[in-house]
C-alpha positions in Angstrom: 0.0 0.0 0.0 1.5 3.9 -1.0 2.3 6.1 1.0 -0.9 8.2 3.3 0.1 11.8 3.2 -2.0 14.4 5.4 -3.4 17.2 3.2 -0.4 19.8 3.9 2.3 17.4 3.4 5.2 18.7 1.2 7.5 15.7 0.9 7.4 12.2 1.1 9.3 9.6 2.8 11.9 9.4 0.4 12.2 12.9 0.0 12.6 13.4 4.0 15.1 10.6 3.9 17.0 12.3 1.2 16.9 15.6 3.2 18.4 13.7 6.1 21.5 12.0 4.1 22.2 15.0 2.2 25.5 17.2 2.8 24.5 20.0 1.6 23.6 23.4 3.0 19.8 23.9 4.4 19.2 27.2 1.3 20.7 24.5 -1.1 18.2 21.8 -0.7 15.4 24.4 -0.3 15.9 25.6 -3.8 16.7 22.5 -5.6 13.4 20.8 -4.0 11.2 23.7 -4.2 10.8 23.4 -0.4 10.7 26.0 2.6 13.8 25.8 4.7 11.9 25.2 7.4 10.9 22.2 6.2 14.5 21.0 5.2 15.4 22.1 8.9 13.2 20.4 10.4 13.3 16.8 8.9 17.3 17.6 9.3 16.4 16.9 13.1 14.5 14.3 13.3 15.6 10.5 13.2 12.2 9.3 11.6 10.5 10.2 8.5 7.1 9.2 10.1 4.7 12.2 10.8 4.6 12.9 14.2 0.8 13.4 16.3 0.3 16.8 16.7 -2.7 18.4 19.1 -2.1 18.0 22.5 0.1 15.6 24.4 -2.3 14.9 27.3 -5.5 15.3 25.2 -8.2 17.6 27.5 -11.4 18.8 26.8 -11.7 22.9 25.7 -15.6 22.7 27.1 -15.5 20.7 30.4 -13.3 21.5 33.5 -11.2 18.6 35.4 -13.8 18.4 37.8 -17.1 18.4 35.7 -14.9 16.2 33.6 -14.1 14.2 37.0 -17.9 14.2 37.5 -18.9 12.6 33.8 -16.6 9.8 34.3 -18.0 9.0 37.8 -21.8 8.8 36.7 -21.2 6.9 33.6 -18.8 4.5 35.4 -21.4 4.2 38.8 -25.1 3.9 36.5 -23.8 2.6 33.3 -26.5 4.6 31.9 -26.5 5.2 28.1 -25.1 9.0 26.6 -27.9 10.3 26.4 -29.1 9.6 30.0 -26.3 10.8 30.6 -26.7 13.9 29.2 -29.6 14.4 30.3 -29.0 13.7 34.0 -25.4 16.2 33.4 -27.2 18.9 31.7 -29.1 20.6 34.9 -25.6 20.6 36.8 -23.1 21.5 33.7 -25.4 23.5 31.0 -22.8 24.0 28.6 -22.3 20.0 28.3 -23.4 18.8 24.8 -23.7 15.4 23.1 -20.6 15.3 21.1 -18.3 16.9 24.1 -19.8 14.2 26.5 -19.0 11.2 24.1 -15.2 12.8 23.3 -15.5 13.0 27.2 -16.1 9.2 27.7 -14.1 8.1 24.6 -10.9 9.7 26.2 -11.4 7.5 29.2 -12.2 4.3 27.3 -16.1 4.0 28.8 -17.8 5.2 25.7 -19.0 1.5 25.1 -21.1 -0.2 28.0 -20.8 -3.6 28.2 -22.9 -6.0 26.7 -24.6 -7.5 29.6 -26.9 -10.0 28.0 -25.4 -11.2 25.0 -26.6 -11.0 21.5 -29.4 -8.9 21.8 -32.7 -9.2 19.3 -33.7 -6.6 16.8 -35.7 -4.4 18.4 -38.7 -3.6 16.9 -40.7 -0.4 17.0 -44.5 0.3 17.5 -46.6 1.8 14.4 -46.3 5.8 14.2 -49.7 7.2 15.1 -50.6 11.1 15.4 -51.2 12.5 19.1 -54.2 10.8 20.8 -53.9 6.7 20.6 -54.0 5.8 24.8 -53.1 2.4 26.0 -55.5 2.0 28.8 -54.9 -1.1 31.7 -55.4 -1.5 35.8 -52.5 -2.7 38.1 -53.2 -3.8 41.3 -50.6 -1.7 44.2 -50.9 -2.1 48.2 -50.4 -0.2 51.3 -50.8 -0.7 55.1 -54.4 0.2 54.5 -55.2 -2.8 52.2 -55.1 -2.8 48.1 -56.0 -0.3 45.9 -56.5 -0.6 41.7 -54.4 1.8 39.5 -56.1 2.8 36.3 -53.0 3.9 34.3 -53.0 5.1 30.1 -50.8 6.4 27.9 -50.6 8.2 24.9 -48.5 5.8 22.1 -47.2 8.7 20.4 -46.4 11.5 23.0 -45.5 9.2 26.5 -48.2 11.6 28.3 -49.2 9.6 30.8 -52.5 9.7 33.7 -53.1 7.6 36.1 -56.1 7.2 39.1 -56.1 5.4 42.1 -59.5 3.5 42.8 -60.9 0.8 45.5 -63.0 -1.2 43.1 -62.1 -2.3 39.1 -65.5 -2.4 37.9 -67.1 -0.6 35.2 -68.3 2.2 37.0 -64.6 3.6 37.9 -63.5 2.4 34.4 -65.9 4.6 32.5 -64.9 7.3 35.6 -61.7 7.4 34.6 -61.9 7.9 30.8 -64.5 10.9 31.4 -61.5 12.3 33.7 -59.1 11.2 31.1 -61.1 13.4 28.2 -60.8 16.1 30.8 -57.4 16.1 31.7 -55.6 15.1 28.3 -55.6 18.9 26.0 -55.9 17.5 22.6 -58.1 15.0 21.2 -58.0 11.2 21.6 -59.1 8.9 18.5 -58.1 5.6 19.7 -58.2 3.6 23.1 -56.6 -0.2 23.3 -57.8 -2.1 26.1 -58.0 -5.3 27.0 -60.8 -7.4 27.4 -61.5 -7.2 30.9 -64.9 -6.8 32.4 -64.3 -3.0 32.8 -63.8 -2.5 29.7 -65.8 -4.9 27.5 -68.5 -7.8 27.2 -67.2 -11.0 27.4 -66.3 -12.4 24.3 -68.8 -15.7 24.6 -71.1 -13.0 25.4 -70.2 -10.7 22.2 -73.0 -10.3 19.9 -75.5 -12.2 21.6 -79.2 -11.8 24.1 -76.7 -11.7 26.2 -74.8 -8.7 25.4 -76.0 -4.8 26.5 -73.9 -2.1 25.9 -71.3 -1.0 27.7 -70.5 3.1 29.0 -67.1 3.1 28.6 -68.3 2.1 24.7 -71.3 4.8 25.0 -68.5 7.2 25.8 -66.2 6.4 23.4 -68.9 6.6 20.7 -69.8 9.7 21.6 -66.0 11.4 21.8 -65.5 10.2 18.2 -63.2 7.4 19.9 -62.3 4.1 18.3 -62.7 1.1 21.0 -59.7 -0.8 20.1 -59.6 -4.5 22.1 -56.5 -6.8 22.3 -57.0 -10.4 20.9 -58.8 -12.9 23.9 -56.4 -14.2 25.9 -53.4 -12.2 25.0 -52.8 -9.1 26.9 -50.8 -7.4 24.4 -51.3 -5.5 21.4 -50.6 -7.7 17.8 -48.3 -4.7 17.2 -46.7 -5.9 20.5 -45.5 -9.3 19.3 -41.9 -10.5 18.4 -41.2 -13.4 16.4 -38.2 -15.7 16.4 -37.8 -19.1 14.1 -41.6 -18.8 13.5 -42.7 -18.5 17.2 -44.6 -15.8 18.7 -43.3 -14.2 21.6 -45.6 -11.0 23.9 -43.7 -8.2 24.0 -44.2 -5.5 26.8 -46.5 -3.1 25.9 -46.7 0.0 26.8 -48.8 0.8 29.1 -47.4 -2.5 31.1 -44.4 -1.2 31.4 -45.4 2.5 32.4 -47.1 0.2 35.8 -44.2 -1.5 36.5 -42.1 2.0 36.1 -44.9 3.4 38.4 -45.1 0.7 40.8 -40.9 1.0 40.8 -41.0 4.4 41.9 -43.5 4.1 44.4 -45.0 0.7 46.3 -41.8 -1.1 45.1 -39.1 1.2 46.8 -41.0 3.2 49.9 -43.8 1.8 52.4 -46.9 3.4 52.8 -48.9 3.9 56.1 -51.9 5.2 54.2 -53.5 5.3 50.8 -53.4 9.2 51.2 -49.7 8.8 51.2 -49.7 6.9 47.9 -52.2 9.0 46.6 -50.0 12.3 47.3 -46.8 10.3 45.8 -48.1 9.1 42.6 -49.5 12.9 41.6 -46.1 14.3 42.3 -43.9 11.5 40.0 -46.8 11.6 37.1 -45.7 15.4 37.5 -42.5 15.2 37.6 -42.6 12.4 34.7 -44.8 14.6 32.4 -43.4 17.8 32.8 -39.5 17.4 33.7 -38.1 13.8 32.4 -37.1 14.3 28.8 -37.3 11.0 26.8 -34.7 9.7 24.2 -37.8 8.1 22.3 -39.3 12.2 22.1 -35.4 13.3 21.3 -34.7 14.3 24.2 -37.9 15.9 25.2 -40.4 15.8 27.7 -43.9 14.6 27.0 -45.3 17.9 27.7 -42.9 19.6 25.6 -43.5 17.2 23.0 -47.3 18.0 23.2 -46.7 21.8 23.1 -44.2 20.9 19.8 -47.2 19.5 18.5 -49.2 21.9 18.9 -47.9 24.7 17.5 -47.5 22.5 14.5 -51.1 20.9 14.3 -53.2 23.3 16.8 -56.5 21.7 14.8 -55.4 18.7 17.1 -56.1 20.0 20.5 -59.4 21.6 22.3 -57.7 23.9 24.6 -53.8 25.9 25.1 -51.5 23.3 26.5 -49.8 26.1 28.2 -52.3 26.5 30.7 -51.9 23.2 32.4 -47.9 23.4 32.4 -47.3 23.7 36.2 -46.3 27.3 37.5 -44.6 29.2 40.4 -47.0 28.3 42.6 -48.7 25.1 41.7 
């Protein structure tokens, strides 16, 4: 293979070589080979005709200081969070932090690959695109000293805006309860809900279409919201969309909504103990809060599902029924 030259290269190897055997004076060779005597100096010095690195000796970043620099290294090595967690969890402490200076950051230290904890990992595969409005809807079941309580939690596919409502009883009645509240709370509006097929939600299916059957309110609500009832296939409480397949067998994959419960139930009922409902109650409205309005999202680019929602909106206002603004938490709230 020739010779790789960098672009402002005026010599080769053979040339520098030349340069170094020659007797002759350093004007001489500068104008028999047409170069700068600096040059012929130079090479004249050296022992190598190799280029030498040039930039700093002790590479350092021009953005980040030795201690926020210090401080990068420590949370990447301690979480083994992905860049742009990282970034994102940085960015409140060091603002002037940006993507590219954080991965330099990590790739001077050799961390800017995690480790590959489980092996070969399948293709993931990503849910259909639909505008703002498609909620997942489903009920978890969460406990305190007080006994058990039912979590109504949905989501919306597209945004991540999530609500949640903590009820006593699943029946119908607090199903139907929470999508009037969930028309209410949500600014823009909803054209799909996928539920399953639980009694709060729908007939049974041996029940479908038959003497049997009577119609349901969360239906008679839906119908009249211009809201399509979507249902998940009997028996499989995840969305077709939510499938995976491998050598010709079908595997559930998480849905949503499942896995904003177990992110729910992980910040709450799973890490603290709870005397009283009131205290779950109170605990759950501040992390949907502080979920929806403050923790940015790689899926949303980096944004958080309200600001998401507000993007949308100033793109597709047609979409929403009132200002988004006006429910983003102030001063005081």
């Amino acid at each position: 293979m020739g010779q790789v030259r960098h672009g402002g290269a005026t010599t080769t190897h053979a040339v520098r070589a030349a340069i170094q055997r020659s007797q002759a004076s350093t004007s001489e060779l500068s104008r028999e080979l047409g170069i700068n005597h600096k040059t012929i100096a130079k090479w004249r010095k050296r022992q190598t005709v190799e280029d030498q690195k040039t930039g700093p000796r002790q590479p350092r970043s021009t953005i980040l200081s030795e201690e926020e620099e210090a401080m990068v290294v420590a949370l990447r090595r301690h979480t083994l969070l992905p860049l742009d967690d990282c970034l994102y969890a940085l960015q409140p402490t060091i603002p002037h932090l940006t993507r590219s200076s954080l991965h330099r950051c990590l790739q001077r230290h050799d961390i800017s690959r995690l480790p590959d904890m489980d092996g070969d990992k399948p293709k993931r595969q990503k849910f259909k695109r639909y505008p703002i409005g498609f909620f997942h809807i489903d009920i978890a079941e969460v406990r305190t000293e007080e006994g058990k309580l039912f979590l109504y939690v949905a989501i919306d596919r597209t945004s991540k805006f999530a609500v949640a409502q903590l009820v006593e009883k699943a029946d119908r009645k607090t199903a139907w309860e929470f999508l009037e509240m969930l028309l209410k709370v949500v600014p823009y509006r909803i054209h799909t809900i996928l539920t399953d097929n639980g009694i709060q939600f729908a007939e049974q299916p041996r029940n479908r279409n038959t003497a049997y059957s009577r119609p349901m309110r969360f239906d008679m609500i839906c119908e009249a919201n211009g809201i399509e009832h979507r249902l998940n296939k009997p028996n499989h409480p995840w969305s077709s969309e939510g499938q995976k397949t491998i050598r010709g067998i079908v595997f559930p994959r998480d849905g949503q909504v499942e896995r904003m419960n177990r992110t729910i139930k992980a910040a709450t009922v799973k890490r603290y103990h709870y005397d009283s409902h009131k205290q779950l109650l109170s605990h759950r409205a501040d992390f949907l809060d502080a979920y929806n309005f403050a923790r940015r999202l790689k899926t949303l680019s980096g944004l958080t599902p309200y600001e998401y929602i507000y993007k949308i909106w100033t793109s597709e206002p047609d979409r929403f029924t009132i200002n988004p603004i006006r429910q983003m938490p102030r001063l005081n709230t």
